[in-house]
N, C-alpha and C positions, 0 to 999 in steps of 0.2 A: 654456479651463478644463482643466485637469489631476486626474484623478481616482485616488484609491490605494485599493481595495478592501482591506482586513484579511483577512490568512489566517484560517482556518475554525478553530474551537475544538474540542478533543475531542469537547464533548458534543454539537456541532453535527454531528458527521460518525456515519452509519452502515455496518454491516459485513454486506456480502450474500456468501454462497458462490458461487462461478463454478466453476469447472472440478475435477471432480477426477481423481484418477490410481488406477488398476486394477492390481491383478494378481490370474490368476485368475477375474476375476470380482469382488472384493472390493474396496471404496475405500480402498487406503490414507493417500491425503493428500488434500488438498481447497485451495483457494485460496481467497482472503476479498479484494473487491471492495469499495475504498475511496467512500463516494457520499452525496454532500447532499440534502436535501430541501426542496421549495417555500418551506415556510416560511423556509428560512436565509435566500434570497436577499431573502423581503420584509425581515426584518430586517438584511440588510447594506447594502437599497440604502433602507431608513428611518434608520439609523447615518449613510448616508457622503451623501447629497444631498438627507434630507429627505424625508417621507410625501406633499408637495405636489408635489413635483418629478421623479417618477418615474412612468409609468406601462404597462399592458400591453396589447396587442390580439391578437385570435386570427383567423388565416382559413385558409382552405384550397388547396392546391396540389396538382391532382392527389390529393385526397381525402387527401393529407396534411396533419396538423395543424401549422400553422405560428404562433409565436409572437415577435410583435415587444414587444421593452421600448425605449420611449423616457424618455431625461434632457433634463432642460433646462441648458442651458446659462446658467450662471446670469452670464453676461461678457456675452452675445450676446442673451440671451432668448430662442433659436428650440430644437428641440427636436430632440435626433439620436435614431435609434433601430437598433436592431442586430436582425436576426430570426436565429431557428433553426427546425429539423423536429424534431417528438418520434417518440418511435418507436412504432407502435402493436401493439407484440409483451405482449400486456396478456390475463390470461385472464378476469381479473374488472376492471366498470366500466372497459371502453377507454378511452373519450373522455373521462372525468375523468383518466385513469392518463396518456392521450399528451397533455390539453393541460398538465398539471404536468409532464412530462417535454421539452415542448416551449419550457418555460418556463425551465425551472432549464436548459437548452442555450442559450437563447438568454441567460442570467445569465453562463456559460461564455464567450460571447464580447465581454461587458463584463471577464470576469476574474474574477467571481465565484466562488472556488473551481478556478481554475486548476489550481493548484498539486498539486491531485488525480490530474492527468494525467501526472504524473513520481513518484507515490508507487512505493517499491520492491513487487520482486513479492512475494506475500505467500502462503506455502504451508504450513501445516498439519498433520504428523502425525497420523491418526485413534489413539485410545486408546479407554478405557473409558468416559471421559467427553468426549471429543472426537470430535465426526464430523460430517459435512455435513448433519443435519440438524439440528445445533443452531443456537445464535444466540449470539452475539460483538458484541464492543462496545470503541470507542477508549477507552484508558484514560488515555494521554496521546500530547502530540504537540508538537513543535518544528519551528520554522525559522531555518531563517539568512536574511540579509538580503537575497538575491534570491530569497526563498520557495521554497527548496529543503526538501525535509522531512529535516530531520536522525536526529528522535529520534522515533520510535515505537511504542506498548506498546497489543496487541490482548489481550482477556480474555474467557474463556467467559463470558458476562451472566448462566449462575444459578449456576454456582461462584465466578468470582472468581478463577478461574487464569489465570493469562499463557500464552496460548497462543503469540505471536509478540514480538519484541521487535526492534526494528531501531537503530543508534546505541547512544548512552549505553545502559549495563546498570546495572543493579541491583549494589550492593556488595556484598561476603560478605567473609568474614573469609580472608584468604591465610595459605598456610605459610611460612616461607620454602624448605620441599622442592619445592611445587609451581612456584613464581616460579621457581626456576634451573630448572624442567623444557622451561616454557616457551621456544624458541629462538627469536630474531629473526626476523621474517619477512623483514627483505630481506636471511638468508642461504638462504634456503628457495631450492632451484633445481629449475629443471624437466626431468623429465627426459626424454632424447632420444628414447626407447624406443617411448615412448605417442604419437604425435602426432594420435592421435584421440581424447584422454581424451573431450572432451566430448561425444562420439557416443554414447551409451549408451542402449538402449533401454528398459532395469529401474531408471528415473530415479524417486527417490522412493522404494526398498526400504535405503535406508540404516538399518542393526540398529541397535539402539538402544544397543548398548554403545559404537560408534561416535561416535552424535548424542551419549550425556552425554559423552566426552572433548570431541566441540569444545563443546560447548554450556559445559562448564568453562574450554574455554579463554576464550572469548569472556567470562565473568560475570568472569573474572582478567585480564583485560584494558583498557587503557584504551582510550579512542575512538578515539584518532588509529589504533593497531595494528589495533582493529576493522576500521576502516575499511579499512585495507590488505590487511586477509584476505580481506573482501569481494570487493576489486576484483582480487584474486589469485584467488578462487573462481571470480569470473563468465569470467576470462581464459581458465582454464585449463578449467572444465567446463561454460561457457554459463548459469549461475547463479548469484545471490547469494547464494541460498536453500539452507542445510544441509539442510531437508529432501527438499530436490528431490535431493539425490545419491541412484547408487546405492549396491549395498552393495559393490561391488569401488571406487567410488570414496572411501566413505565411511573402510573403510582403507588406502585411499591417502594419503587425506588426516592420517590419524594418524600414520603414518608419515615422511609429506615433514616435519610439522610437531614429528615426536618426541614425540609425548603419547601 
């Protein structure tokens, strides 16, 4: 029997804070941690095998919560099952929190939301209405056809603002002064001087006059170049993420690029 799990749907996926970045004392950026919850996995494996043919058990290892989900095999009739460990790093209701966590891990190793494990890194600018103690929500989301995440749009949950965007961008309306401003990227060259750009310890104080020229470049831009900037970003400064530059790399980066 051959089984195909379906990638996860925007509204199916949630966005928790993880790490953020200091200077001072102050947070200025924050990262946003891509992650499903229990309930997706009972509806992807009621979707793909059936509400009869799937089931879960709990035990313990070493006072770890340990959770097996078996399928049946619907060719064979016998039953395969796959286990994982939840984590019990839970400050309220543990043993509910690690056996759902022990659960939706052990969904991970059917495939269940795989695809979550290669999502790009995801980092944040703090503003007036942006900071790590708020809450954020997938707005949308694509894949290509070996469940790579293409396209991604994170939004503040009570504004409504696009806080991160990955892939395809949003349209706007182009000049033609702006378009010829724009320079190719594969004449962009590196240059010999720097060979530890991406060592920077003041990663994430990139000025914001900075972030709006790429951030312009990027909304003027089509996917494929996107794409290339990316992969020229992460080469050159260990990131894909504009907001993780610093601010000596930030105009560097306007510069190489003529914007």
């Amino acid at each position: 029997m051959e089984l195909k799990f379906r990638t996860l749907n925007a509204n199916e996926l949630e966005c928790r804070v993880g790490a953020t970045s200091k200077k001072d004392g102050v947070v200025k950026s924050f990262s946003l941690l891509l992650y499903k919850t229990a309930r997706v996995d009972q509806v992807v494996l009621d979707e793909t095998v059936g509400a009869f043919n799937w089931a879960k058990k709990y035990y313990q290892v070493k006072n770890t919560m340990m959770c097996s989900i078996g399928i049946k095999d619907k060719d064979t009739g016998e039953w395969v099952w796959k286990d994982d460990a939840g984590d019990d790093d839970f400050q309220t209701e543990q043993v509910k929190g690690e056996a759902s966590d022990s659960f939706k891990r052990a969904g991970f190793c059917w495939g269940i939301g795989r695809e979550l494990y290669y999502a790009p890194k995801i980092w944040v600018k703090c503003d007036d209405e942006n900071n790590e103690k708020g809450y954020y929500s997938v707005n949308t989301i694509s894949y290509d056809s070996n469940k790579n995440i293409t396209e991604l749009t994170i939004v503040n949950s009570k504004t409504g603002q696009v806080v991160y965007s990955y892939g395809k961008q949003p349209k706007v309306a182009k000049t033609s002064e702006k378009t010829q401003k724009f320079e190719d990227l594969d004449k962009v060259e590196e240059p010999k001087s720097d060979p530890l750009a991406k060592y920077d310890n003041n990663m994430g104080t990139i000025r914001d006059k900075e972030l709006d020229k790429i951030n312009n470049f990027i909304v003027n831009s089509d996917k494929d170049r996107v794409a290339r900037f990316r992969v020229w970003l992460e080469q050159r400064y260990g990131t894909d993420s504009v907001i993780r530059l610093s601010e000596r790399q930030g105009i560097e980066v306007c510069k190489l690029m003529n914007i």
